[in-house]
Each structure stands twice: as C-alpha cells, then as structure tokens.
N, C-alpha and C positions, 0 to 999 in steps of 0.2 A: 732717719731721713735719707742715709745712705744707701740703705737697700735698695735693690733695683726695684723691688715689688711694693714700695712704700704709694709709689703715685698710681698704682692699681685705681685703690682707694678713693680718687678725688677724679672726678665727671666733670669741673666746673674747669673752665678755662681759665689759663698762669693768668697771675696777675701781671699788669707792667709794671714795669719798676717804680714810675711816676705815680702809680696806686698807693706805693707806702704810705706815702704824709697825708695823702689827700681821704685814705680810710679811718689812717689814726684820727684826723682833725674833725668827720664827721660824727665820730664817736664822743665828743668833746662838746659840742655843738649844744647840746639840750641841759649840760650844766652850766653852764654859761650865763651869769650874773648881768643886768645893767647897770653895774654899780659905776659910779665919775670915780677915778683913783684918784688917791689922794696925793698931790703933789707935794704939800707938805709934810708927810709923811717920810719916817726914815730907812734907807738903803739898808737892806737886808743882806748881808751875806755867810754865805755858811763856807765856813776855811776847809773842808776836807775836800782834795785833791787840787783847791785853787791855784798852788805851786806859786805865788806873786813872794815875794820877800816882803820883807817889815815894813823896810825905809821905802818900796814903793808902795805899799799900801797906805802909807799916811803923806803920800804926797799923792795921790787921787783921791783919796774918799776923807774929807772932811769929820772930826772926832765927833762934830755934836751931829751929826748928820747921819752916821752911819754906827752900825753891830752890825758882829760876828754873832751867829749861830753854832752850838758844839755841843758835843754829849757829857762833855767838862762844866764842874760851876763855879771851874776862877772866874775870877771878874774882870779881867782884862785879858785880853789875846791878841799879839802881832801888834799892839800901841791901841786898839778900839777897843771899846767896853763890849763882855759878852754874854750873853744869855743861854742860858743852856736847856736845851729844845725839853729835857724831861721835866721842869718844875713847871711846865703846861700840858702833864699827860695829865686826862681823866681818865674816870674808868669806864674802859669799852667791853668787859667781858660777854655782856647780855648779846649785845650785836656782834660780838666776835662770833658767839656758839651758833647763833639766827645761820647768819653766813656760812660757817662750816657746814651746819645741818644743809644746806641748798646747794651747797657744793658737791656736797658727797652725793644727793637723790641725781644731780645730775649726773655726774660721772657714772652713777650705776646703770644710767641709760645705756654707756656707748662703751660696754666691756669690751667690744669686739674691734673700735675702733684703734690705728695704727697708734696716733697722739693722747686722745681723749684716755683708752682701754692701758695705757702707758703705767704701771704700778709706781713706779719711781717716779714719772711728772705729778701725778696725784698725792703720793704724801707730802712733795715740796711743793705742791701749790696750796695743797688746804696747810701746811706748818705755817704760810709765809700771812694765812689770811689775818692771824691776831697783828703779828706786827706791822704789817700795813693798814689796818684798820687803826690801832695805837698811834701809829704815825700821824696818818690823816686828821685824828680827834686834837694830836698836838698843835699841830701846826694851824688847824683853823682855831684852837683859842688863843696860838700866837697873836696870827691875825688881825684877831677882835680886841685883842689887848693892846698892841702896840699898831699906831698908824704906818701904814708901810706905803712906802713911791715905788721900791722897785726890787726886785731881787736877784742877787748874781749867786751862779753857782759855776763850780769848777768843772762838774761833768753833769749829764743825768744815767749814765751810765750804772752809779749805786743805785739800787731800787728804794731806797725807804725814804731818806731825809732829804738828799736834794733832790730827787724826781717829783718825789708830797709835793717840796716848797713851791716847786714851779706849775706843777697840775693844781694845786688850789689855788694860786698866784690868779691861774689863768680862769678860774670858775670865778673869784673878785673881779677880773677886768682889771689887775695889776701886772705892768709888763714885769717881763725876766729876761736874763741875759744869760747865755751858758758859754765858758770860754770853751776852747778846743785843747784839752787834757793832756796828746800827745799823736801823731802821725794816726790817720788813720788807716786800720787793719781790719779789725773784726767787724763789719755793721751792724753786728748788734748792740753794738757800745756805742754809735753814735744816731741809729735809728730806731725809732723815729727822734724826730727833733722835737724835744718836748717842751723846753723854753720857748718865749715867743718870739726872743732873737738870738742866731746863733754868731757868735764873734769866733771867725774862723785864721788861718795860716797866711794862705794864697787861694788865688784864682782855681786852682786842683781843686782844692776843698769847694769852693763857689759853685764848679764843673758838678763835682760829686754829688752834692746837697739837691742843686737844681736835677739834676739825671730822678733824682727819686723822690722828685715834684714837691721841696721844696721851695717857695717861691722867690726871685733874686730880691725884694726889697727887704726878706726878715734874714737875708746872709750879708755881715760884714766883715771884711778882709781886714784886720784889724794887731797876725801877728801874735804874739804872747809876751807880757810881761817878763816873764821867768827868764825870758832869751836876751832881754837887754844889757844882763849885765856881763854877756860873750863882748858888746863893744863898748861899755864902756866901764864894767869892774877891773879892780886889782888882781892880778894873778899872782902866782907862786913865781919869785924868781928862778931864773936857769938855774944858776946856781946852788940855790938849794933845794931846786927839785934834784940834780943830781946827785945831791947827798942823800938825801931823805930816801931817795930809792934808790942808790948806789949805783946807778946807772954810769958809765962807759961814754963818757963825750966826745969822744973819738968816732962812738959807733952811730947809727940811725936809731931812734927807737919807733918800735911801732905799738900802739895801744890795741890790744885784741879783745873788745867788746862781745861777750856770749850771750844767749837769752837761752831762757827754758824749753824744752822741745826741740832741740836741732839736733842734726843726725850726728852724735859723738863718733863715727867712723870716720865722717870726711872732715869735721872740727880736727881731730888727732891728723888727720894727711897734708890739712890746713900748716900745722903746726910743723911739723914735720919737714917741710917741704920751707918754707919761710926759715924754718932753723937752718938749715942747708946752707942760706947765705949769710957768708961770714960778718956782713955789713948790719944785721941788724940784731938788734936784742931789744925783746917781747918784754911787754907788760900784759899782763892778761887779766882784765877786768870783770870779776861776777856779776852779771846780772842782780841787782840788789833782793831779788826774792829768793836767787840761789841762794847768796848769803847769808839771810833772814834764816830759813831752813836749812844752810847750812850743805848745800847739796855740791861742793867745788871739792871735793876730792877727786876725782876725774883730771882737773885743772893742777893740783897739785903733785902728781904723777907722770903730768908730761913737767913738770917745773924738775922733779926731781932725775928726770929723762935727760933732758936739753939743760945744757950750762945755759944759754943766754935766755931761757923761759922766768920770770917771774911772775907770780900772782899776789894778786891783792884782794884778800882774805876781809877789806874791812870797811862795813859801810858810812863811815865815816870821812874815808876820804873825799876830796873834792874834786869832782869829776871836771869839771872847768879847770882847775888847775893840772890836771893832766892832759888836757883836750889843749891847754896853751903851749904844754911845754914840748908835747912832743912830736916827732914827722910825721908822725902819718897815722891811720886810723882804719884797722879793719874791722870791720862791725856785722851784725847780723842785722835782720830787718829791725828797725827800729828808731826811736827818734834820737838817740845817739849818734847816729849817720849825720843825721841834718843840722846836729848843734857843731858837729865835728866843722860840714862843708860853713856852717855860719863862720868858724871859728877862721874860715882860708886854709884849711888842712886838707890832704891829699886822704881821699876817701876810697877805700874799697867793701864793696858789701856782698858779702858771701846768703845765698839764700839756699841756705841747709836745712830750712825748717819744716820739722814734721807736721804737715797739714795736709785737708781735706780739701785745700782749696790754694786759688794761689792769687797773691799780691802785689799791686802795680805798680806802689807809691816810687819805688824807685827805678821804674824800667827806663825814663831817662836819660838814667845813668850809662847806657847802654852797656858796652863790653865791661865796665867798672861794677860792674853788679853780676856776679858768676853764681850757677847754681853746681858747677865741675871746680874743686882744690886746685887742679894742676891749671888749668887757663888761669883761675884768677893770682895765682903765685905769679904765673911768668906776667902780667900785666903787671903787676906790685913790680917783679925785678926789673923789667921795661921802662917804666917811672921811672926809678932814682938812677938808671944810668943813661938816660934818652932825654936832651933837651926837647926837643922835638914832641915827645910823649906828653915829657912836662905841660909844655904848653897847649896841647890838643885837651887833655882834660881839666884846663883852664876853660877853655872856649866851653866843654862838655858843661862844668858845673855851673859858671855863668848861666848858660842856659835852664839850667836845672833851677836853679833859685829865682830867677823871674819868673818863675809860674809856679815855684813852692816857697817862698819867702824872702819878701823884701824890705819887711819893719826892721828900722834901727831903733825905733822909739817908741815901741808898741802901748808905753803906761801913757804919754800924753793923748795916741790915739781912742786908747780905752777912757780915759776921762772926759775926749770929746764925745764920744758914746755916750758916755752916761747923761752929760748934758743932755744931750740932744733928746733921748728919753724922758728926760720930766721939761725939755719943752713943750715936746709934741700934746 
C-alpha cells in the first residue's frame, strides 16, 4: 500500500474517514437477530488482555452472576468460575473445506489484482478460514448453552475469540462492552468498533472514535481499571527500592522506557547524552516483548558503556513500583507515558520510532515530546535545574490529562456501566 503505484489501481473515490463504522455496520445488518436479551442471563467475560486485577474484579462483577471465558479448563480464574471456550468446539471441517474451496475460485479471479492477486494475504486469509469458522461454531454453542446479559472483552483487536464473542453477541441482539487495552496508535487495533459499546480513556479517544463515524451515545469515557491502583495501591518503599536496585540517593533517577522498532542510533545518543550529566543515573526498562524474546542486548552494552546505565532484564518487576519511586520518566510512544504523567512524574517522550506513519497521542505534550536526542536532553536538563521549567510543564501536563484522563475510580464507573446496560 506504500507503493506509489498501489492507488493506480482503484477508480473509486477515498473513502471518509466517517465511512469506516458506518460500512463495517452495514455489513452486520442482515445477520442481525430479533432476539429480547436476556437480562437474566449471566455476564460474559473473557480475561485475555482485560488487564483489571483480581480484587477489582470481584468487587464489580458479582460471583453468581458472572464467568470468565479462556482457552484453560481450570475452573476458577481471577476469584469467577471459568469456562473454557474449547469444551463447546463442534466439528466444522465440512464448512471449513466449502469455504476454503470459495475462497480460493475467488481469489483466482483477481491474480493481477495489487491486495486480492497478493500470494501472502491469500495463504493467511484462507489458513485463518478454519479457525475463525471453529471459533464462530464455539461461541454460538456457548451461547445456546449458557443464558448470557452481556459481554465484556478487553480488546477486539485479537481476531478469533474476543472479536467471535462480540460479532455473534451482536447477530443475538446481546450488548458487549470492549475496554480500551492501551493508548491508541495503530487503527487497526481499534477499528472498526466491533463491540456495541466502546468504554474508552478521555475525550481524545471520544474525538477519535466519532471522527471515524462512530456514534457519541455507544462511546463512554469511563478511564481503566488497571490505572486505579497508580492512586490508590501500595507501592515499593524509597528505601528499599534503593536497595533492590542499588540506586545512588543522592542522585536523580530517570526510568528509560524502550519499545520495539525505534531508531537504536538516536536511542544510544539518547543515552549517551543524559549520561553526560553527572545528576542522574538510568534505569533502562525493556519493553516486556523485548524481554519475552529476549532481544535487550543493545540495552545491555550501553549499561556496560556508562557506569550510571542499569537495565532491567526482568519481566517480573513491577512497573508501578518504579514509576512511584523514581524522578522522572523518559518513554517512547506508549502508554507507559500516561501511567508515568498519572503517577505526577516529570515525563519526557522521545519519538524514534520506526514507522510508516506518524502519531498524535502525545503532541500535547508539546516541546516535551522530541523526535531530535539533543533538544530533548537539554529539555530533561532544563527541568531539574529550572524552577520556572518545573512549573510550565505542570501547567503542560495538567492540560494534557483533561483531555486524556481523568478517572481516579475507573472500576466504580465501569460497574455503573454495566448497570446501566442490563437496565436499558
């Protein structure tokens, strides 16, 4: 789609943006059930990427009231009883093969086309046809089997088990609810809106959702669970966060959040340049998927470079307990940023990251957000020796959070939610 020569191809005039929801929804339209939901029925939710803790989930969702959905067949999960999505697969092979065969005569129409004529979209669209037919067959003998009020999922962003639950949710005439999973970046991770109601951040997100026509009464600004307990959990004392990391209490520490894709030349001048001043010493946080894979030797090179460079090798630790203890917080795009400004920490966001495209969530932020190492260094040095500065990116982030988040109690808001849903 990057080629220059890719839109040759296409005669028909761009869509607007306000097109997205309003094509996906017509396409919806003709499986669409009149079925009365059943209000007595119990609250469906499937735990993968919900991010909520234990202790708030059983203080919003009622035990006899509500499951968990999972690909596990413990029987209990996070304090609810759980159900596990594969002891309702049937066998779909017959309509898997139907389907494939109809896929493929299609596709052999349009060899020449840019998308269609695409060798690699064609094997991962017809691979993906069994298991999203297996899904589908699942979840509607959930369905049938278990009376359901309502369903909440953490993204639709996964294609198989929480986008099912909510596309056949909505062919019953069962509402859903999808929280907002993390800052939004990529639109393809949150469009279309495939739940019938989306429980979003802030007003930005409100902004965002309506721009690409969907409607203001299925968006509620509602915040996130997972962030409540930035005001009101226990954190790691000073004290032995300074042991634990050997950290220097004399000095400033700064946490230096990476993610995947950013340019490791300006990351290392980043470093580089911050080590320069004798006031702070780095902690350097992996991205949890570097970690998983394992990919922070880069990170471990400038640690062995720079005395005051440490990294943290371990997904284990507790990002809130670092994000409490320490000054300041320099981050890549991310929702790291936002938990940091939740936290009253001194944010700087570096945008190094390799893309196709480029991202707004935090232009706000204004000079605090640098895509150049050396501006945003000398702004970091600025801060801690400028009261003056201090205080201007007070006024900055104030304003930044009124329009990207201002839940302190996001799980009492979500359980008026859910109310509100099996009154309606």
């Amino acid at each position: 789609m990057e080629d220059e020569s890719f839109n040759k191809y296409f005669n028909d005039p761009v869509l607007n943006s306000q097109d997205i929801q309003n094509s996906f929804e017509e396409l919806l339209i003709p499986l669409r059930t009149l079925m009365i939901p059943n209000k007595k029925g119990k609250i469906l939710i499937n735990s993968t990427h919900l991010r909520i803790r234990q202790d708030t989930i059983q203080k919003i969702f009622p035990e006899n009231n509500a499951f968990l959905i999972t690909n596990s067949p413990i029987t209990n999960h996070l304090g609810l009883k759980n159900q596990c999505i594969k002891d309702y697969k049937s066998d779909t092979k017959e309509i898997s093969a139907k389907l494939v065969l109809q896929a493929t005569k299609i596709f052999s129409k349009y060899t020449n086309h840019p998308v269609f004529g695409n060798s690699s979209l064609r094997k991962i669209f017809i691979e993906q046809i069994p298991l999203i037919v297996d899904s589908i067959g699942s979840v509607f003998n959930l369905y049938e089997k278990i009376p359901i009020s309502s369903v909440i999922v953490g993204t639709t962003e996964e294609p198989l088990l929480n986008r099912t639950l909510v596309i056949v949710a909505s062919m019953m005439n069962i509402p859903s609810l999808c929280l907002q999973h993390g800052i939004i970046m990529g639109e393809e991770a949150f469009m279309p809106a495939f739940a019938s109601l989306i429980a979003v951040y802030g007003e930005y997100e409100k902004r965002w959702y309506m721009e690409r026509g969907l409607s203001a009464e299925k968006i509620h600004i509602i915040g996130h669970p997972r962030y409540d307990s930035i005001f009101t959990g226990k954190h790691l004392p000073k004290q032995v966060f300074f042991r634990k990391f050997k950290i220097n209490p004399r000095k400033l520490t700064l946490l230096m959040a990476t993610g995947p894709h950013i340019d490791s030349d300006k990351f290392r001048k980043l470093i580089e340049l911050i080590s320069n001043n004798p006031l702070f010493e780095i902690l350097i946080k992996p991205h949890p998927l570097e970690i998983q894979e394992k990919k922070f030797n880069c990170y471990l090179k400038l640690q062995s470079q720079y005395k005051s460079v440490q990294v943290i090798t371990s997904n284990r630790t507790n990002v809130y307990d670092l994000l409490f203890n320490v000054d300041g917080l320099v981050a890549s795009l991310s929702t790291l940023a936002l938990e940091g400004l939740l936290f009253d920490k001194p944010v700087f966001v570096y945008d190094f990251l390799i893309s196709n495209r480029s991202y707004d969530y935090y232009n706000d932020l204004k000079k605090y957000k640098e895509k150049d190492p050396y501006s945003l260094v000398y702004t970091i040095n600025h801060y801690y020796s400028s009261l003056d500065e201090r205080n201007h990116f007070e006024e900055v982030k104030n304003q930044f959070l009124i329009d990207r988040y201002r839940i302190k109690n996001s799980g009492e808001h979500l359980l008026s939610l859910i109310n509100q849903i099996h009154e309606e």
